[in-house]
N, C-alpha and C positions, 0 to 999 in steps of 0.2 A: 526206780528199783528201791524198796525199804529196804533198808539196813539198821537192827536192830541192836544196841549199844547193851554192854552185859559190864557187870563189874566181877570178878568171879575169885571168891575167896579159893586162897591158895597157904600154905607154910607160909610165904614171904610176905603178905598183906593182899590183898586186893587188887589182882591184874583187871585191865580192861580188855575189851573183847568187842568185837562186831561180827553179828551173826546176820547171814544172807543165805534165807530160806526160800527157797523158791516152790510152786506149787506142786503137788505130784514128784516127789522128791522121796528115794531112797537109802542114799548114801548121805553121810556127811561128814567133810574134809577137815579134822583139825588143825589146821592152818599155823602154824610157824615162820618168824619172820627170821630175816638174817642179821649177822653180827653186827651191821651196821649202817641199819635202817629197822625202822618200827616198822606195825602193821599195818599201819594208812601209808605206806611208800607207792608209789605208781605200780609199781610189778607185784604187790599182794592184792592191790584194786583191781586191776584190771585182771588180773587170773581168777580172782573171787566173781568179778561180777561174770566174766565169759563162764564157771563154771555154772551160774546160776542159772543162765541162760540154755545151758545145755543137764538142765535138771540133779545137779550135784550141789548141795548145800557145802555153805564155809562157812569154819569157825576160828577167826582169824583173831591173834592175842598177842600180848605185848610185854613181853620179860621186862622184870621192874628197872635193871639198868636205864634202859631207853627210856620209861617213866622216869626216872628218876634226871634225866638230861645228859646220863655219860655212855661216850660212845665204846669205851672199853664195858666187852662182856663179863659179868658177874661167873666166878667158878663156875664149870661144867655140873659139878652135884647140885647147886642151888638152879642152875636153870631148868637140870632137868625134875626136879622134885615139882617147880613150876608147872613143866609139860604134864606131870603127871599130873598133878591136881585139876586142871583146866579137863583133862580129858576123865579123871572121874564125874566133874560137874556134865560135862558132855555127855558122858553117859547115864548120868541119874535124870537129865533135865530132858534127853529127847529120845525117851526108850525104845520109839516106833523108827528111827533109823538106825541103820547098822551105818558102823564107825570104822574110819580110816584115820589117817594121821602121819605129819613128816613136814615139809614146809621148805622153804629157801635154805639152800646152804650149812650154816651154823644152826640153823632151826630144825633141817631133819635133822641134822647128825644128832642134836640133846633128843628127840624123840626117839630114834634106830638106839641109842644108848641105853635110856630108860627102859626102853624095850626090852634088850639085849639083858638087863639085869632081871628084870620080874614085867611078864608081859603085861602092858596096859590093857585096862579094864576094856572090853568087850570091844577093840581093837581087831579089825581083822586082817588090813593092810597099811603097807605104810608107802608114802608115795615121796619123791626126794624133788625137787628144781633146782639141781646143780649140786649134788653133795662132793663136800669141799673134802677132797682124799687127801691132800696133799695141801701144805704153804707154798705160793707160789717158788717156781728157780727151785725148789725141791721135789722131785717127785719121788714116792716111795706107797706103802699101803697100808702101812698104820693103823691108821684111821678107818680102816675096814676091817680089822680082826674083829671088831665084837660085832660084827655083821653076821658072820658065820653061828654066832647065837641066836639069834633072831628064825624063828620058826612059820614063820605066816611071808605072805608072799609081798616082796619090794617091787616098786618102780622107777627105777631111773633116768631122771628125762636129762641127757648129758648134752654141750654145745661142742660142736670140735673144735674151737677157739678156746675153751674154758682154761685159765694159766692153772686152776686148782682143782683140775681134773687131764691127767695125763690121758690121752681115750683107751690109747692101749691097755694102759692100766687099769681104767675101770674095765674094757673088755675082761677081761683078764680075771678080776675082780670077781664081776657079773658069772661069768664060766666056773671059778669056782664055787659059787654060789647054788649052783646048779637051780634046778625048776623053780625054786623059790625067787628068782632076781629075773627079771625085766630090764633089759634096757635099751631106751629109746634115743638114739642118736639126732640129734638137731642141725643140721648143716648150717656152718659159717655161724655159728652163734659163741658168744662170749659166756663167764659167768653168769653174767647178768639177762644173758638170750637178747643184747643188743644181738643186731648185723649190724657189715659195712655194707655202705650202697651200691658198690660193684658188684656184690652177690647176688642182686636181681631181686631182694626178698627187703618187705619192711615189717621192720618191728612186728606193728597189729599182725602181720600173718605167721609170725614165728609165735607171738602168744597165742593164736586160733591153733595153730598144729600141737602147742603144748596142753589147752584145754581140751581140743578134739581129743588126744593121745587118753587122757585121764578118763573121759569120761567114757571110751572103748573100753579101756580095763576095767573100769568098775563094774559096766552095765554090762 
C-alpha cells in the first residue's frame, strides 16, 4: 500500500503528514492523533490502512509537540490552529474529495473545537475514536459543551471499558445532541479499542468493526 509523505505548512512550521489514497475513493479522513502518540502509532496505521481498503482516504498528521520529542501536548489554541491549517491544505490540495475530519482522543476533541469556533473549510463530518469527555476517576461533561456548536453531523465510536468516556455519559451526551451525534458502542473495548481475551474478540476485529462502522457512515 503507497503511503504518500506531505510536509504541510501550518502557523506553527511545518507538520508532517502521510496521506493514503486509495483508488475510487470519495471521502477523505483528516486524521488526528492522540495526546500521547504521533501519527505512525499502531492504532493510526492500522485504522488508516483498513480504511484504505474499504475506499476512505487518510490524512493522518502530527502536532509539532510529538515532532518536537515531548510528550506533554502543546496548548489547545496552537493545536487546534494546526488542525486547522492541515485541513485548509486538505481542502485546497484534493478538491475532488469531500472532507471529514476528528481523529483519536485529544486529536478529535482539538478538531470538534476548531470546529465549534469557526467551521473548518469544506468540512462536512467529523468522526471521534474514543473522544476523551472526561480525565480518568473523574467523570463529568465538560468537554462536550462546545459540541453542541458544532452543526454538521458527528460520530462517536465509544469502548465500554474506555476510563475517559463514562458510556452513560456520552449516551447522554449523544441524546442531547440530537440527529447530529452518532454513536457507536464497541463492546469490551478500552480507550485504546484494546480487548481482554475473555471477551472472545481480538484486537484486528475490533479495528475491522471500527473501519466497517466509518466507512457505513460515510458511504
Amino acid at each position: 500500500m503507497n503511503a504518500t509523505e506531505l510536509a504541510i505548512p501550518t502557523p506553527n512550521g511545518n507538520v508532517p503528514a502521510v496521506l493514503l489514497r486509495p483508488r475510487e475513493v470519495e471521502w477523505l479522513y483528516v486524521f488526528a492523533h492522540g495526546a500521547g502518540a504521533g501519527m505512525r502509532h499502531a492504532f493510526m496505521t492500522a485504522v488508516s490502512e483498513r480504511l484504505s481498503l474499504r475506499r476512505v482516504a487518510t490524512l493522518r498528521y502530527e502536532y509539532p509537540y510529538i515532532t518536537a520529542g515531548s510528550r506533554r501536548p502543546d496548548p489547545a489554541p496552537k493545536n487546534e490552529a494546526v488542525t486547522r491549517a492541515v485541513v485548509e491544505f486538505a481542502a485546497a490540495a484534493y478538491p475532488d474529495l469531500r472532507l471529514c475530519a476528528g481523529g483519536k482522543s485529544m486529536g478529535g476533541r482539538m478538531t470538534s473545537q476548531a470546529q465549534s469556533a469557526a467551521p473548518l473549510e469544506r468540512v462536512e463530518r467529523l468522526i471521534f475514536t474514543g473522544f476523551p469527555l472526561h480525565r480518568p476517576g473523574g467523570p463529568d461533561t465538560k468537554r462536550a459543551e462546545h459540541l453542541h456548536r458544532v452543526r454538521i453531523p458527528m460520530l462517536f465510536l465509544q469502548g465500554t471499558r474506555d476510563t475517559l468516556a463514562d458510556l452513560g455519559l456520552m449516551r447522554q451526551v449523544a441524546s442531547e445532541l440530537g440527529e447530529n451525534a452518532t454513536l457507536h458502542v464497541v463492546d469490551g473495548a478500552d480507550h485504546g479499542f484494546a480487548v481482554l481475551k475473555r471477551s472472545g474478540r481480538t484486537n484486528d476485529e475490533v479495528l475491522d468493526e471500527l473501519a466497517d462502522t466509518i466507512q457505513d457512515w460515510v458511504l
